[in-house]
C-alpha positions as CSV (number, residue, x, y, z in Angstrom):
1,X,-5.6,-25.1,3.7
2,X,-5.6,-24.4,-0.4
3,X,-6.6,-21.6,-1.9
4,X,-8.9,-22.0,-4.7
5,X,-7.9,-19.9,-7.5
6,X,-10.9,-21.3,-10.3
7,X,-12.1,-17.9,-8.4
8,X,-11.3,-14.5,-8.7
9,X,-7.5,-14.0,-6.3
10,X,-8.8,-12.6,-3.3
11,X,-7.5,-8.8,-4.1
12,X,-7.1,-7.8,0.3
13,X,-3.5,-9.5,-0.7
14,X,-1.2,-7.1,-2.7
15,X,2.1,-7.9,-3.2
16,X,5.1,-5.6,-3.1
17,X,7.1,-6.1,-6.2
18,X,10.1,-4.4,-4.4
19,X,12.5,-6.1,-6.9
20,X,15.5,-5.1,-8.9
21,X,13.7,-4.2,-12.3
22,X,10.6,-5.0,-14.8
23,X,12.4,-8.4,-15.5
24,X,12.2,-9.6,-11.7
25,X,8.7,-8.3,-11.3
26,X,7.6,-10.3,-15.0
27,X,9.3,-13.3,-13.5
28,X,7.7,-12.9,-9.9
29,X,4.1,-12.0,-11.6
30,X,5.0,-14.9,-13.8
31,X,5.5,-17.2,-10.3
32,X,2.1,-15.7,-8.1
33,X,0.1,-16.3,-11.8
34,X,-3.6,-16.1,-10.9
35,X,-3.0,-16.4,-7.0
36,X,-2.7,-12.7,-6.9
37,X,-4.6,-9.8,-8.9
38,X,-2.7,-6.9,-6.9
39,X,0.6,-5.6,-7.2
40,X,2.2,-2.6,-5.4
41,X,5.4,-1.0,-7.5
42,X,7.3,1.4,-5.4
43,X,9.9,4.4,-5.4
44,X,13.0,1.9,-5.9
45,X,11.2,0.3,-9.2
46,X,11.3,3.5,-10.9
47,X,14.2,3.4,-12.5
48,X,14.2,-0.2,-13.4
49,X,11.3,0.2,-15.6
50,X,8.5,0.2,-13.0
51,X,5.8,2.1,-15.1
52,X,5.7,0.2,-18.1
53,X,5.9,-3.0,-15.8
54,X,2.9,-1.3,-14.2
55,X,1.2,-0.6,-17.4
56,X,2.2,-4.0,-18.6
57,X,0.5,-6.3,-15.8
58,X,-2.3,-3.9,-15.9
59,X,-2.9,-3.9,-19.5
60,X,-1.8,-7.3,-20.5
61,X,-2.7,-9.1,-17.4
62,X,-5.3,-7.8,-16.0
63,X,-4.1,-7.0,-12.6
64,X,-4.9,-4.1,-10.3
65,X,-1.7,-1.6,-9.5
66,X,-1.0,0.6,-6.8
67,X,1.8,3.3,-7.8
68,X,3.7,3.8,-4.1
69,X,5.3,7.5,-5.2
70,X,5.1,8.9,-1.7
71,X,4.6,12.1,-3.7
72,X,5.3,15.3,-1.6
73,X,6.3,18.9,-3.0
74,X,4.2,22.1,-3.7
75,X,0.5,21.6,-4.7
76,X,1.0,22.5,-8.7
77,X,4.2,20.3,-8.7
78,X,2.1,17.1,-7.1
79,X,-1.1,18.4,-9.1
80,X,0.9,18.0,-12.4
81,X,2.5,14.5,-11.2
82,X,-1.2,13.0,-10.6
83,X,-2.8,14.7,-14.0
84,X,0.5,12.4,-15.5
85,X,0.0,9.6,-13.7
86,X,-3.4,9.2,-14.0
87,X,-2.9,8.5,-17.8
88,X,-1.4,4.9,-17.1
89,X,-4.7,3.5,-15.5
90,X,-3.9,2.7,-11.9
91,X,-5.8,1.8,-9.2
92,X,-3.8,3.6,-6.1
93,X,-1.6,6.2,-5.8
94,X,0.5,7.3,-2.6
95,X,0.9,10.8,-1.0
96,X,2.3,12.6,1.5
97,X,-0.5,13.1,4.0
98,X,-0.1,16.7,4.7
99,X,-3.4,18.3,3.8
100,X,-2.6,20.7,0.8
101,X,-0.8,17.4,-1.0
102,X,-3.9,15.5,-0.7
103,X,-6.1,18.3,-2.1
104,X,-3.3,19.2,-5.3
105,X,-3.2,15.2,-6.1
106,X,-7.1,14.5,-5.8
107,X,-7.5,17.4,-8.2
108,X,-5.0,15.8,-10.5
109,X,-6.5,12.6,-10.5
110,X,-10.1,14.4,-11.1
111,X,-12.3,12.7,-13.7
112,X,-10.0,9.3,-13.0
113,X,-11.0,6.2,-10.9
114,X,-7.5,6.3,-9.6
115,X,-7.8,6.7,-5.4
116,X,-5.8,8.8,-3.3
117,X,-3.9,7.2,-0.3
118,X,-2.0,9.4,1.8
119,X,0.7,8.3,4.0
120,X,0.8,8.9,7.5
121,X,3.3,8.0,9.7
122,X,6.2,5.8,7.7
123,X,6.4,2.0,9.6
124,X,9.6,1.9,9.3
125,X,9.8,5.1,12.2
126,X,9.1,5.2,16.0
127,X,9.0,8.0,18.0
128,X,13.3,8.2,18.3
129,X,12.6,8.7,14.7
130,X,10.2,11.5,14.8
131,X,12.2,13.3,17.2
132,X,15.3,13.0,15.0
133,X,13.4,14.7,12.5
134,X,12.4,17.5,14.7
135,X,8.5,16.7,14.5
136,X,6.1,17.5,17.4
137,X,5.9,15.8,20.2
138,X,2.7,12.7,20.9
139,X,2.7,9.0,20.6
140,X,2.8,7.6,17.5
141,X,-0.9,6.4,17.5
142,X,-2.1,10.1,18.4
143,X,-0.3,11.5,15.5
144,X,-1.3,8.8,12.9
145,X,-5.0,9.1,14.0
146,X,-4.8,13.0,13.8
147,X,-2.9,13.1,10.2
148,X,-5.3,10.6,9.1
149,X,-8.9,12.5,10.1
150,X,-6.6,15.2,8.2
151,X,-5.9,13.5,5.0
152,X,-9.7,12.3,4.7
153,X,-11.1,16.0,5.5
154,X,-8.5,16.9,2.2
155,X,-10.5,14.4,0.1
156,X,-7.9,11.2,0.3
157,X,-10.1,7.9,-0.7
158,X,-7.8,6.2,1.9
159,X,-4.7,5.7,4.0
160,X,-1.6,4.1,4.6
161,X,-1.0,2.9,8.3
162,X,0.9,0.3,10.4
163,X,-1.6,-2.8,11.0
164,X,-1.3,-1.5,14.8
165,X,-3.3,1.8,13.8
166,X,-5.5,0.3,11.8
167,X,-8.7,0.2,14.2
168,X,-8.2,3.5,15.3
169,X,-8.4,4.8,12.1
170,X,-11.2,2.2,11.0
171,X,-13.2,4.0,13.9
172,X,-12.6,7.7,13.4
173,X,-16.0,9.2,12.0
174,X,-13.9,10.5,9.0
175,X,-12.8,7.0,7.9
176,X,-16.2,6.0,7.0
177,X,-16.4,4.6,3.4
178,X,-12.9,5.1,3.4
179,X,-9.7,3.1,2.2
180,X,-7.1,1.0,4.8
181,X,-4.6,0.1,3.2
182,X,-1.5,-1.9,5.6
183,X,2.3,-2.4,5.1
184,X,4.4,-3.9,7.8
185,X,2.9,-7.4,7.2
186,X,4.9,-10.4,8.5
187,X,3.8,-14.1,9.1
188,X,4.1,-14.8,12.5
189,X,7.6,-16.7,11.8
190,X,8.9,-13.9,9.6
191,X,11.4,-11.6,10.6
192,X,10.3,-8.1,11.0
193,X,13.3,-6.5,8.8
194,X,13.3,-3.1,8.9
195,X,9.3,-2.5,9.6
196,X,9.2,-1.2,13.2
197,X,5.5,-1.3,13.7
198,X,4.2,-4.9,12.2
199,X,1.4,-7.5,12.0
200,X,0.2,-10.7,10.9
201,X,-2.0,-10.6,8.0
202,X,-4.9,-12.0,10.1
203,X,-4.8,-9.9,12.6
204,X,-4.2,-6.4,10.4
205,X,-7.5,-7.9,8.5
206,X,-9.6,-8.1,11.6
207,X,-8.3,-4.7,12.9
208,X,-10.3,-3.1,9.7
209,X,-7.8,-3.2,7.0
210,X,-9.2,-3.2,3.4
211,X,-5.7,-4.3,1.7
212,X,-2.4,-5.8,3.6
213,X,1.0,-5.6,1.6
214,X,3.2,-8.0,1.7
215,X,6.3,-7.8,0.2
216,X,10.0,-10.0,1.1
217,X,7.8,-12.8,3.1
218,X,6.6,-13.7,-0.7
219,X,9.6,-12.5,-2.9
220,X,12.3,-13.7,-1.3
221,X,10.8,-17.3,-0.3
222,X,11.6,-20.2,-1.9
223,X,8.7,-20.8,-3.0
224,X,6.7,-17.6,-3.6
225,X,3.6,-18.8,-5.0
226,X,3.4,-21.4,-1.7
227,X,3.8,-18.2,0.7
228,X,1.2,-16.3,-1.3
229,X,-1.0,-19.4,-0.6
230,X,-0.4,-19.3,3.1
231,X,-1.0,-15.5,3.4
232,X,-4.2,-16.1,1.7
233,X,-5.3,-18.8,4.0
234,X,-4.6,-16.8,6.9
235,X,-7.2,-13.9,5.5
236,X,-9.6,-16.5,4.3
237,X,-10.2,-18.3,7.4
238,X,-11.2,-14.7,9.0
C-alpha cells in the first residue's frame, strides 16, 4: 500500500532526527520530503546545530517540531529555559514529569501555542533500572500511570510513554483532551536496540496514542523515504 502524499503527511508519524548534525537532518528532511510534516530533534542534536535546524524546517519548510530537552532542574531555571524556547516557534517541548517542572515550564511557555509533554518513565529503563537508581518500589505500569495523572494535574498538554502504557494512560480521567505522545516504535521486523518497552506503530496507534516516534527504523534504512511509506501504511489502514 502507497501513501498518497497530494495530501497533507499524515502528522501521527514524527520522525526522530537523531542524527549527527543540522547537515544529516537537511539531507534526511531532504529524503522524507513531503511524506513527513513532523520532526522530533533531541538532546544529542544540540550541539550539532539542532535549533537552527529546528527553526530552519519550521520556518522554511513548514514542518511541525518537537524540541526533546528532557528539561529537569529547579522551577526558575526550567521557567527561564521555556520563556527562551518558546521564541523559536515549536510545537512540543519535553519535561521532566515531576510536578513542580511541569508547572515552572507551562508558565514559561504561557501566551505560546507551544505544549508541554512531560516524560514519565524513560523506555529505555525496566524495573532493574529503577531500582539501580534508588526509586520506589511498583511495576513499571503503576508508576507511569501515577506520574502521568501527576503531570496532567500540573497542567502538561500531554505525555511521553512506552506504546505498552499507552491505554492506561489514554483511560485515566486526567488524560482527557490530553496529548500521547509514543517512543519505542519498531516495525515488527526491526530490532528493538536499546528501547526496552516497544511497539509496532499499529498497535501503539490503537492503544490511544496521538503521535508515535520513530527514529533508526527510518534513518538508518536504506531507503528512508520507503520505510516512512511503510510506517504510514501501517497507521493508515487503522
Amino acid at each position: 500500500m502507497t501513501q498518497d502524499y497530494t495530501q497533507p503527511a499524515d502528522d501521527r508519524l514524527i520522525v526522530a532526527m537523531d542524527v549527527p548534525n543540522a547537515v544529516a537532518g537537511l539531507k534526511l528532511a531532504e529524503q522524507l520530503g513531503d511524506a513527513v510534516s513532523f520532526y522530533k530533534i533531541g538532546l544529542g542534536m544540540l550541539t550539532g546545530g539542532g535549533l537552527g535546524l529546528a527553526n530552519e524546517l519550521k520556518q522554511e519548510h513548514g514542518k511541525r517540531i518537537f524540541l526533546d530537552m528532557k528539561l529537569f532542574d529547579i522551577g526558575a531555571t526550567v521557567e527561564a529555559a521555556v520563556r527562551g524556547l518558546s521564541q523559536f516557534d515549536l510545537d512540543f517541548l519535553t519535561v521532566h514529569g515531576d510536578p513542580h517542572v511541569v508547572r515552572a515550564a507551562r508558565e514559561g511557555a504561557a501566551g505560546t501555542d507551544l505544549k508541554i509533554l512531560a516524560v514519565t518513565i524513560l523506555t529505555s529503563l525496566d524495573r532493574a533500572d529503577l531500582d539501580a537508581s534508588c526509586l520506589r518500589a511498583g511495576t513499571i505500569p503503576d508508576l507511569v500511570a501515577e506520574r502521568a495523572a501527576r503531570a496532567f494535574e500540573a497542567g502538561a498538554h500531554g505525555v511521553i510513554a512506552s506504546p505498552q502504557e499507552a491505554a492506561m494512560i489514554r483511560a485515566l480521567p486526567e488524560a482527557e483532551g490530553r496529548l500521547i505522545v509514543t517512543p519505542g516504535i519498531r516495525p515488527a521486523d526491526d530490532a528493538s536496540d536499546d528501547q526496552k518497552r516497544i511497539a509496532t506503530p499499529a498497535s501503539a496507534i490503537r492503544d490511544g496514542a496521538d503521535h508515535i516516534v520513530v527514529g533508526r527504523p527510518i534513518w538508518r534504512a536504506p531507503d528512508p523515504r520507503m520505510a516512512t511509506q511503510a510506517i504510514l501504511a501501517q497507521i493508515a489502514a487503522i
